[in-house]
C-alpha positions in Angstrom: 0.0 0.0 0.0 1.3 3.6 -0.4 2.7 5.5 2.4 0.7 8.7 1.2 -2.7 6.9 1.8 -1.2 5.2 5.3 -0.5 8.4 6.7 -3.3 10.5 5.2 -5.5 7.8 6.1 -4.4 7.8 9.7 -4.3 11.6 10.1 -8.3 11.6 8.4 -9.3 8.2 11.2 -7.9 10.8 14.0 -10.4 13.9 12.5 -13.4 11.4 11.3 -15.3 11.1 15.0 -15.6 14.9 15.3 -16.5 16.0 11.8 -19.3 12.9 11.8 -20.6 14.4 15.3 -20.5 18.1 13.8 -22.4 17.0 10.8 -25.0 15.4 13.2 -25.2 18.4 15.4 -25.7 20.7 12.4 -22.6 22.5 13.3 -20.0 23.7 11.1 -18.3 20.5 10.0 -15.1 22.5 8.5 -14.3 24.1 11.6 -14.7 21.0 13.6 -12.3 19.6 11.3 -9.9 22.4 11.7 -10.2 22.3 15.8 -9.1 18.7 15.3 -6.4 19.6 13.1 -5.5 22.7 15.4 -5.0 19.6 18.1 -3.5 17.2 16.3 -0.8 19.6 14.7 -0.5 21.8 17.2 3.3 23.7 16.2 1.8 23.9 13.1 0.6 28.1 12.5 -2.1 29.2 10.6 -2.5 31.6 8.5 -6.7 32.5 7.6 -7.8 32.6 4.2 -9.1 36.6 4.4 -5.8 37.3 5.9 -3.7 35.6 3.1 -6.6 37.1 0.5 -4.8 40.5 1.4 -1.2 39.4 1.0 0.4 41.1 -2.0 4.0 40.2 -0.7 6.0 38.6 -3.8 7.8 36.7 -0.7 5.0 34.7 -0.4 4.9 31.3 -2.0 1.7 29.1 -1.6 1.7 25.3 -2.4 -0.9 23.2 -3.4 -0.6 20.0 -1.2 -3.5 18.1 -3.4 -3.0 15.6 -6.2 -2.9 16.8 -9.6 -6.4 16.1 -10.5 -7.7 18.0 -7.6 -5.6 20.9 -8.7 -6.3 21.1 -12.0 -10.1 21.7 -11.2 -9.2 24.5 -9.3 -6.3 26.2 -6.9 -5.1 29.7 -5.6 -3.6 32.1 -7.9 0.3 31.3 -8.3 0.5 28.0 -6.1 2.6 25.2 -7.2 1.4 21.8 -6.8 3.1 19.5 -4.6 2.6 15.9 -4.0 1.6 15.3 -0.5 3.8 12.4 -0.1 7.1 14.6 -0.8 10.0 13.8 1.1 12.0 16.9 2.5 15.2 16.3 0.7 12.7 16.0 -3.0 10.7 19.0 -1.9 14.0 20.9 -1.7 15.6 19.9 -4.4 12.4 20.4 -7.2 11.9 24.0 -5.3 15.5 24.9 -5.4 15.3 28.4 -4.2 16.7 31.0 -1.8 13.9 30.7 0.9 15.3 33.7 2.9 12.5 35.8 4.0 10.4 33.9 2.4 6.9 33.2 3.8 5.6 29.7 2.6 2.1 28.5 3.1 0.2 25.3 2.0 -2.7 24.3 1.9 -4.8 21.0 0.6 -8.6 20.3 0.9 -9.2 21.6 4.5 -6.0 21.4 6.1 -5.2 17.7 7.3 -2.6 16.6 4.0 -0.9 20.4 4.2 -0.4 20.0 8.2 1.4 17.2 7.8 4.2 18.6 5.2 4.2 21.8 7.1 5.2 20.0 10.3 7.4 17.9 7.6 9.0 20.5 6.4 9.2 23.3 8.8 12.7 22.3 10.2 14.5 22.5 6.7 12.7 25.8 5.5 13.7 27.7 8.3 17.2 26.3 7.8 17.3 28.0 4.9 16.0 31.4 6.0 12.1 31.2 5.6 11.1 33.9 8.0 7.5 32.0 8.2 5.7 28.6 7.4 1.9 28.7 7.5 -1.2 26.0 6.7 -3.9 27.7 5.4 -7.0 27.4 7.6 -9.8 25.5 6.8 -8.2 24.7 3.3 -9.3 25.6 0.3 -12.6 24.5 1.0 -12.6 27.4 3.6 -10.8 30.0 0.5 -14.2 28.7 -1.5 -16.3 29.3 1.3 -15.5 32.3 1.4 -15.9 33.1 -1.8 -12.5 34.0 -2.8 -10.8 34.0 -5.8 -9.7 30.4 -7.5 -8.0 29.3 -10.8 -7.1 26.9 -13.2 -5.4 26.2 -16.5 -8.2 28.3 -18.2 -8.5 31.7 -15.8 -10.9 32.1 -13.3 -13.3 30.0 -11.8 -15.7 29.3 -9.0 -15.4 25.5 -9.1 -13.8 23.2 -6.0 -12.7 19.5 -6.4 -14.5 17.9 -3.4 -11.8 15.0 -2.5 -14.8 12.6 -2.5 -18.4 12.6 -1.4 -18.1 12.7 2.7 -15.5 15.9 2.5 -18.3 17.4 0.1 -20.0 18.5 3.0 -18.1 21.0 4.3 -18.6 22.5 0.3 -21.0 25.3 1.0 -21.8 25.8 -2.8 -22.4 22.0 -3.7 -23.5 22.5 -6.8 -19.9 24.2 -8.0 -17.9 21.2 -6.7 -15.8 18.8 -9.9 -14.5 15.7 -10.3 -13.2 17.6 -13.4 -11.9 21.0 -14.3 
C-alpha cells in the first residue's frame, strides 16, 4: 500500500469522530475539522484565508498539497502543486530556491494533507532562512467558502474539487464542486 494513503488515512481516522458528530449536530463541519487539526498539529501556525486574500507580498509562495487532479479543477492564484507524499530532501531539491524571508504557506482540501508537510518541512525551511511557514486554515474548502478568488489552467473559476463525497460536506456551494476542471 502507499505510504501517502497510510498516513493521510491515519491523520483523516484521527479527524473522522468529530467532523461525523459536527455533521450530526448541524454545526460547522469545517471548523470542527480544523479544531481537530488545530489539536492534532499543534506547532503547526495558521494563516486565515481573508488574511492571506490581502497578502500582495512577492515573498509569499503558496503550495498546493493536493493531487494533480484536484488541482487542475481548481487552486489559488500562483500556487505550485506538490505531491503530498514529498520527502523533504525531493521537496528541496524540485523547489530549489533562496527561501530567505520567504513566507511559505500550504494548503490541501481543508487542512489535514498540508499540516502534515508543514510539520514535515518546517525544520528545513527555516534552515534556509524562511522567516514564516503557514497552513492555510480550513483549506481551500474554507478559501471557496468564502468566496475568494480560485483558478485553473483556463483563468478564473468558481469551481472546488471535493476530495470525495463525505468531505463534500463541508462545500457550502455543492452545486460548484468537480470531479473535473
Amino acid at each position: 500500500m502507499n505510504r501517502r494513503y497510510l498516513i493521510s488515512g491515519a491523520a483523516l481516522a484521527l479527524l473522522l469522530p468529530a467532523t461525523v458528530l459536527a455533521l450530526g449536530r448541524g454545526n460547522s463541519a469545517l471548523d470542527k475539522t480544523h479544531a481537530g487539526i488545530l489539536k492534532t498539529y499543534p506547532s503547526v501556525s495558521h494563516i486565515s484565508p481573508k488574511t492571506l486574500s490581502k497578502t500582495t507580498d512577492e515573498a509569499t509562495l503558496l503550495f498546493d498539497v493536493r493531487e494533480q487532479k484536484e488541482f487542475h479543477v481548481s487552486r489559488l492564484d500562483k500556487a505550485q502543486q506538490v505531491d503530498p507524499s514529498i520527502s523533504v530532501e525531493d521537496f528541496l531539491n524540485q523547489f530549489e530556491q533562496d527561501w530567505s524571508g520567504k513566507t511559505v504557506i500550504f494548503y490541501c482540501s481543508v487542512g489535514v494533507r498540508s499540516s502534515i508537510l508543514a510539520k514535515r518541512l518546517d525544520v528545513a525551511l527555516r534552515e534556509r532562512g524562511a522567516a514564516n511557514i503557514y497552513n492555510l486554515e480550513r483549506g481551500i474548502f474554507g478559501w471557496h467558502n468564502a468566496r475568494l478568488r480560485l483558478v485553473n489552467d483556463s483563468g478564473q473559476t468558481e469551481h472546488v474539487h471535493p476530495y470525495n463525497a463525505f468531505w463534500k460536506r463541508m462545500v457550502d456551494r455543492k452545486k460548484l464542486a468537480r470531479y473535473e476542471p
